[in-house]
MMTF fields as JSON, N, C-alpha, C and O atoms, coordinates in Angstrom:
{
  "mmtfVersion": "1.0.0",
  "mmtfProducer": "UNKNOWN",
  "numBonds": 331,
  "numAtoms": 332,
  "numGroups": 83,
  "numChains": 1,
  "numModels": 1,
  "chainsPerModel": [1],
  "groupsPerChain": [83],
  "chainIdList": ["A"],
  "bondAtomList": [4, 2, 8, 6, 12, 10, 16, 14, 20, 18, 24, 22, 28, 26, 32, 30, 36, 34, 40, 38, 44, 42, 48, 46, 52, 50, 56, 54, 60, 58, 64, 62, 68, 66, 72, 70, 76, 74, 80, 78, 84, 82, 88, 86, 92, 90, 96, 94, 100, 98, 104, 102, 108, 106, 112, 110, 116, 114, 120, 118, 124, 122, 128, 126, 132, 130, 136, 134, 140, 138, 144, 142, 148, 146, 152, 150, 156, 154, 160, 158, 164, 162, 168, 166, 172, 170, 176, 174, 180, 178, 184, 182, 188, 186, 192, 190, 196, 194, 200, 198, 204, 202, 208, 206, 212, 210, 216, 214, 220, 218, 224, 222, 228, 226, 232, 230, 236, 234, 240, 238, 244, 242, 248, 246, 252, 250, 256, 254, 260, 258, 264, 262, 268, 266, 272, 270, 276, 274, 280, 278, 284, 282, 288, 286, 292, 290, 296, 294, 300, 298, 304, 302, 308, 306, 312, 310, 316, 314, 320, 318, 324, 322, 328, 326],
  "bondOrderList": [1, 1, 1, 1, 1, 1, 1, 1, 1, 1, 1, 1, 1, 1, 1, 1, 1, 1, 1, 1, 1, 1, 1, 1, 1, 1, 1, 1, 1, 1, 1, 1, 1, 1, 1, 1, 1, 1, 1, 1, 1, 1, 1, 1, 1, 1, 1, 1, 1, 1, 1, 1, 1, 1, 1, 1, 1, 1, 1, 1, 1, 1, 1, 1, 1, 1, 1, 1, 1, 1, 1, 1, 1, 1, 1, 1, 1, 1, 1, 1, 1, 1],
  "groupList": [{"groupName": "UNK", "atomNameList": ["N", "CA", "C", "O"], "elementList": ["N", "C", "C", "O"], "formalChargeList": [0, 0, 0, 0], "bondAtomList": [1, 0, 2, 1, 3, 2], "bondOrderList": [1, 1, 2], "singleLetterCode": "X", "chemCompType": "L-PEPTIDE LINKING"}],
  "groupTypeList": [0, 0, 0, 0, 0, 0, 0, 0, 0, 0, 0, 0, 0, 0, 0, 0, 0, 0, 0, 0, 0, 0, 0, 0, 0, 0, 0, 0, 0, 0, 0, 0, 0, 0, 0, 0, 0, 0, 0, 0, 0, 0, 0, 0, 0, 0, 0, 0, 0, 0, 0, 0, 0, 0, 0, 0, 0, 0, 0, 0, 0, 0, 0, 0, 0, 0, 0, 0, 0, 0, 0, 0, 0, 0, 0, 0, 0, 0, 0, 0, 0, 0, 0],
  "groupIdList": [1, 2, 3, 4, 5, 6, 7, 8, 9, 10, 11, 12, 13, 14, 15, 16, 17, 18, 19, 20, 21, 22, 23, 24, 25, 26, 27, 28, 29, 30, 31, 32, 33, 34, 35, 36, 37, 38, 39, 40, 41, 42, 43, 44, 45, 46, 47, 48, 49, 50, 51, 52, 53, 54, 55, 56, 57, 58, 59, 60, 61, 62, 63, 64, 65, 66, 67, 68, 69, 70, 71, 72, 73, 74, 75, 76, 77, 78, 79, 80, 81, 82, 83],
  "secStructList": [7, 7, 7, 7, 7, 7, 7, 2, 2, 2, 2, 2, 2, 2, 2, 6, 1, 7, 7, 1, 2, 2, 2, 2, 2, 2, 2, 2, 2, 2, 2, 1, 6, 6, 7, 2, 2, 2, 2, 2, 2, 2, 2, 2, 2, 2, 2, 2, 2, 2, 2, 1, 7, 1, 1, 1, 1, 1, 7, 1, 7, 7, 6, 6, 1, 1, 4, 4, 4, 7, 7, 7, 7, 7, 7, 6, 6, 7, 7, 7, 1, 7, 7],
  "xCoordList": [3.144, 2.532, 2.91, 2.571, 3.602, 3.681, 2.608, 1.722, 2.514, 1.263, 2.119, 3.322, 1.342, 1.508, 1.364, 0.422, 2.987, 2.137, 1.594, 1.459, 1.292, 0.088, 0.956, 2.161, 0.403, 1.192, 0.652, -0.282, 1.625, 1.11, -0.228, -0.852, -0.414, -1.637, -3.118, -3.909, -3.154, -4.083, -3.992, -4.925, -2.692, -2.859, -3.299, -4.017, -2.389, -3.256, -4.503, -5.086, -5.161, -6.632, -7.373, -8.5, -6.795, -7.992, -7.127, -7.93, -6.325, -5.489, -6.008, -5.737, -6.664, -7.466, -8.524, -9.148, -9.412, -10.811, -10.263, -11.08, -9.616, -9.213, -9.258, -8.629, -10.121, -9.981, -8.664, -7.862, -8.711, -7.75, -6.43, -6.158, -5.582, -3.939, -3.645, -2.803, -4.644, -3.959, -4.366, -3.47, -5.745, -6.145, -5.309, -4.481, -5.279, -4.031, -3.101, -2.951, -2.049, -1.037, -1.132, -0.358, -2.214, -2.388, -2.687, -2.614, -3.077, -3.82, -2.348, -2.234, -1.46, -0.021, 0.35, 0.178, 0.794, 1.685, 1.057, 1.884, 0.141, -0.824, -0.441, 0.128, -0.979, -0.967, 0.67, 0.894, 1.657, 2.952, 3.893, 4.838, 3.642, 4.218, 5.718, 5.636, 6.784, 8.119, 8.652, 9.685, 7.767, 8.372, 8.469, 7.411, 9.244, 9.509, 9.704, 9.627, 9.94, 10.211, 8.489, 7.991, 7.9, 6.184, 5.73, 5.207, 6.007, 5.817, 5.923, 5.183, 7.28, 7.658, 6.42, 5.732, 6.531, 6.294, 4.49, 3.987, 3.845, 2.295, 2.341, 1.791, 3.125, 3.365, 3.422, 2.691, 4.732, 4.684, 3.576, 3.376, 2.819, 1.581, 0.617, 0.377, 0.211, -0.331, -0.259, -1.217, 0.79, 1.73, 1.475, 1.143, 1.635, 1.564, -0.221, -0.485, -1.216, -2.386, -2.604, -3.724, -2.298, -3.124, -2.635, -3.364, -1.058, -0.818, -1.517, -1.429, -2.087, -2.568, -3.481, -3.647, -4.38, -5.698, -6.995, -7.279, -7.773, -8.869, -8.473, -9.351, -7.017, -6.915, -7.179, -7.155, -7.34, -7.083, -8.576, -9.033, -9.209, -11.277, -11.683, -12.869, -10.993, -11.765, -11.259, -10.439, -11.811, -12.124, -10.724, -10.215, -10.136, -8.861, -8.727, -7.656, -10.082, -10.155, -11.78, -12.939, -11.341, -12.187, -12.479, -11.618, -13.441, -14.16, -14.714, -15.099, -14.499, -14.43, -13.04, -13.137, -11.684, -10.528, -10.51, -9.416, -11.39, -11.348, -10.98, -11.264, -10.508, -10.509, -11.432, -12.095, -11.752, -13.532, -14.176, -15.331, -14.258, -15.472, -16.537, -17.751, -15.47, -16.157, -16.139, -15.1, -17.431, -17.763, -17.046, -16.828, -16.533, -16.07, -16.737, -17.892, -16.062, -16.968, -16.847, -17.591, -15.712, -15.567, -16.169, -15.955, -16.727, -17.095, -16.676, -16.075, -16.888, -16.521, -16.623, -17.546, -16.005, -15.329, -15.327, -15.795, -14.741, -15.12, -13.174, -12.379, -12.933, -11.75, -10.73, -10.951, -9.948, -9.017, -7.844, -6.958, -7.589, -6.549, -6.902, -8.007, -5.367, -5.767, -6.345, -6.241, -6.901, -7.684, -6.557, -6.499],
  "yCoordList": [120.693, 121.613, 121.174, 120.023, 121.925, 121.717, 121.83, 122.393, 121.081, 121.364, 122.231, 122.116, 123.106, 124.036, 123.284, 122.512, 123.603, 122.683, 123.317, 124.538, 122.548, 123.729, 124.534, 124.281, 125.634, 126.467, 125.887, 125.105, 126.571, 125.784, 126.576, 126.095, 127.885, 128.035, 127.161, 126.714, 127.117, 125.737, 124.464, 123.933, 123.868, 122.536, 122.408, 121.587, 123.822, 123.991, 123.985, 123.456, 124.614, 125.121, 123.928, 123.836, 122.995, 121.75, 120.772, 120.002, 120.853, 119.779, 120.287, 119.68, 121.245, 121.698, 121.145, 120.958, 120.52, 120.422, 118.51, 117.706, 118.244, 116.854, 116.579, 117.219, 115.488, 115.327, 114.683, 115.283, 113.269, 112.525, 112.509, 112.711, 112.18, 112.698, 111.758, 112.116, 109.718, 109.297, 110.123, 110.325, 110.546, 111.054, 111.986, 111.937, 112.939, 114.483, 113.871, 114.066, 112.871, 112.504, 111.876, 112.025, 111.188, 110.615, 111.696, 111.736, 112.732, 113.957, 114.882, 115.597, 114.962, 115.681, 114.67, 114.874, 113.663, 112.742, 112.708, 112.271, 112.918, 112.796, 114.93, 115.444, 115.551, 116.878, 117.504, 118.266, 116.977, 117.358, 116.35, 116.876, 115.324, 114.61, 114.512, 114.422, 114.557, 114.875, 116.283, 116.53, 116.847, 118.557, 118.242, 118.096, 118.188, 118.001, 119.713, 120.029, 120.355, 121.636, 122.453, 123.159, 122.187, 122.09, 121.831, 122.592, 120.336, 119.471, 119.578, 119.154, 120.4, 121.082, 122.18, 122.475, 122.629, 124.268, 124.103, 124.922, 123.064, 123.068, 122.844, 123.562, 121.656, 120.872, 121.738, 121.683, 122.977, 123.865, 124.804, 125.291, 124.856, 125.819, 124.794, 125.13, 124.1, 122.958, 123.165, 123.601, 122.892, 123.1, 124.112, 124.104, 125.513, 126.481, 126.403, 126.518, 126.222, 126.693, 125.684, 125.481, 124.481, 123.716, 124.341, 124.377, 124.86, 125.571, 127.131, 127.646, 127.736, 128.631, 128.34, 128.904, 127.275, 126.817, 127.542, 127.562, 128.159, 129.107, 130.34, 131.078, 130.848, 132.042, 132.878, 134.107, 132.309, 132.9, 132.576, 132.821, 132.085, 132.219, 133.197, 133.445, 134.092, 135.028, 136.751, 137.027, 137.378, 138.688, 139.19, 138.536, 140.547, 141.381, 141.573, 141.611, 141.753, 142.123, 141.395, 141.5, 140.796, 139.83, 141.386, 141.969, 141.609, 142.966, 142.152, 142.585, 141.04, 140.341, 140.391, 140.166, 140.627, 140.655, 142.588, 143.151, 143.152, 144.301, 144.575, 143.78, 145.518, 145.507, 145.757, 146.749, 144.918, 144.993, 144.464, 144.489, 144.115, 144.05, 145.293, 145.208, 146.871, 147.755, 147.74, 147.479, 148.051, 148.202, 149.359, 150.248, 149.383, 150.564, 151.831, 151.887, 152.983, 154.189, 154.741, 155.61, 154.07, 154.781, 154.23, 153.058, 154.842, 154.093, 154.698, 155.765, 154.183, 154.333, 156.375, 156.843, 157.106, 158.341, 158.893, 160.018, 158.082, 158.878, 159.354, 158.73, 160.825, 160.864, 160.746, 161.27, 160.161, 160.233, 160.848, 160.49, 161.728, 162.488, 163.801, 164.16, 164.69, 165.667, 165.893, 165.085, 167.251, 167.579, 168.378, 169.004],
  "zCoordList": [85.686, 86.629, 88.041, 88.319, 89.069, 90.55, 90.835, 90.193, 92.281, 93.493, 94.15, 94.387, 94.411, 95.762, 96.788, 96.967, 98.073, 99.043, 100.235, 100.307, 101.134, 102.197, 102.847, 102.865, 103.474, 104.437, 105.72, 105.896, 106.727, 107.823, 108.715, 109.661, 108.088, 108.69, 108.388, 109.219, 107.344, 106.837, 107.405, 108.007, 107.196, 107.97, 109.666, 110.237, 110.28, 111.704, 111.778, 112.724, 110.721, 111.07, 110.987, 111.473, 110.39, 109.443, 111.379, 111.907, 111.804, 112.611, 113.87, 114.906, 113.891, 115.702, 115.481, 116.526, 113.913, 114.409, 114.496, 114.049, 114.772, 114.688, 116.147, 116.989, 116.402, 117.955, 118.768, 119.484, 118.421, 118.764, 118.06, 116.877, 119.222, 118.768, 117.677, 116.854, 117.434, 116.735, 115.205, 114.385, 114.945, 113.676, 113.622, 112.712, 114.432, 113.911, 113.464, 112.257, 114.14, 113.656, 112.195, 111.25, 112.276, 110.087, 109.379, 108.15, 110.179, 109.093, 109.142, 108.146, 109.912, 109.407, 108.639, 107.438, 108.929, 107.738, 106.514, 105.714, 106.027, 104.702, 104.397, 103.434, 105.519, 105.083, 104.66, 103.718, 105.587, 105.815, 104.647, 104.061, 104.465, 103.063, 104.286, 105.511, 103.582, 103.32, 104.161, 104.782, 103.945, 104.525, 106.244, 106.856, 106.672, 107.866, 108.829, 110.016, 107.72, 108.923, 108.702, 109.578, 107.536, 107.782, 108.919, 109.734, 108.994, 110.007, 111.622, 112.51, 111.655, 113.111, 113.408, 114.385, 111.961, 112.303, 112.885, 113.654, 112.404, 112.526, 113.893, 114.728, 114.171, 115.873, 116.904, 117.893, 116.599, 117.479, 118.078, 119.19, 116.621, 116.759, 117.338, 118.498, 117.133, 118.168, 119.51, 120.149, 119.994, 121.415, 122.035, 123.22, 121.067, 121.477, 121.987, 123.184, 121.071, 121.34, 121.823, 121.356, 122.697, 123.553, 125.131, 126.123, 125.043, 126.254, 126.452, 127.567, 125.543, 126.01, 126.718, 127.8, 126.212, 127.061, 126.478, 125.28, 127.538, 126.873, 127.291, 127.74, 127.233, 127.359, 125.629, 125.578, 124.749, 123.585, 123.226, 122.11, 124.104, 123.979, 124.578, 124.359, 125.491, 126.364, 125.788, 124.913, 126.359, 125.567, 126.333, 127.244, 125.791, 126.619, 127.774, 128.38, 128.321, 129.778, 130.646, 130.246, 131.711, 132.561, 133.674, 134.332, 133.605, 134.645, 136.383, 137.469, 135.881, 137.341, 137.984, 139.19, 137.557, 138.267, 138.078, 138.116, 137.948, 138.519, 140.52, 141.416, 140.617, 142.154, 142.656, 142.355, 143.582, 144.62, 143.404, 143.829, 142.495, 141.119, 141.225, 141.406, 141.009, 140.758, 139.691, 139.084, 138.997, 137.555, 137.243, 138.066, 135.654, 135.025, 135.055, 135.478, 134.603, 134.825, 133.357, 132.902, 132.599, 131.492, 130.157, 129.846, 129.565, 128.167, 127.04, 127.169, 125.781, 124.963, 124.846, 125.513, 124.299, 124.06, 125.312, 125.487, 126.439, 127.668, 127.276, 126.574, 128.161, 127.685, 129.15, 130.242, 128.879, 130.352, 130.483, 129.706, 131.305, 131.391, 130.773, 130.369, 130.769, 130.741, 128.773, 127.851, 128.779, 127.408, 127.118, 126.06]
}
């Protein structure tokens, strides 16, 4: 019987709640074995989501970088443009 081995969305998910870089790094070498392009591929996603920052915590649109911080006028089935 083979083991299935992890995909790298799993090993990311379990490797963000990991605080320190030395534990992440024992928890890829134990999670990643041998597979080295695994290995890239989790790192990158790493990389990627520590450079986003908390842009990928905040909602589509910040209504404070509205202009003047006028509140919206439109809500949900409001229709815009022409009918």
């Amino acid at each position: 019987m083979t083991r299935k081995s992890p995909d790298a969305k799993s090993v990311f998910s379990e490797a963000l709640d990991i605080e320190t870089a030395e534990e992440r790094a024992a928890y890829l070498d134990a999670a990643c074995g041998d597979d080295q392009a695994l290995r890239s591929k989790v790192e990158g996603l790493l990389k990627g989501y520590a450079k986003a920052g908390d842009f990928l915590q905040t909602g589509p649109f910040d209504s404070s970088l509205a202009p003047d911080n006028v509140p919206l006028s439109e809500k949900p089935g409001t229709v815009i443009g022409p009918l």
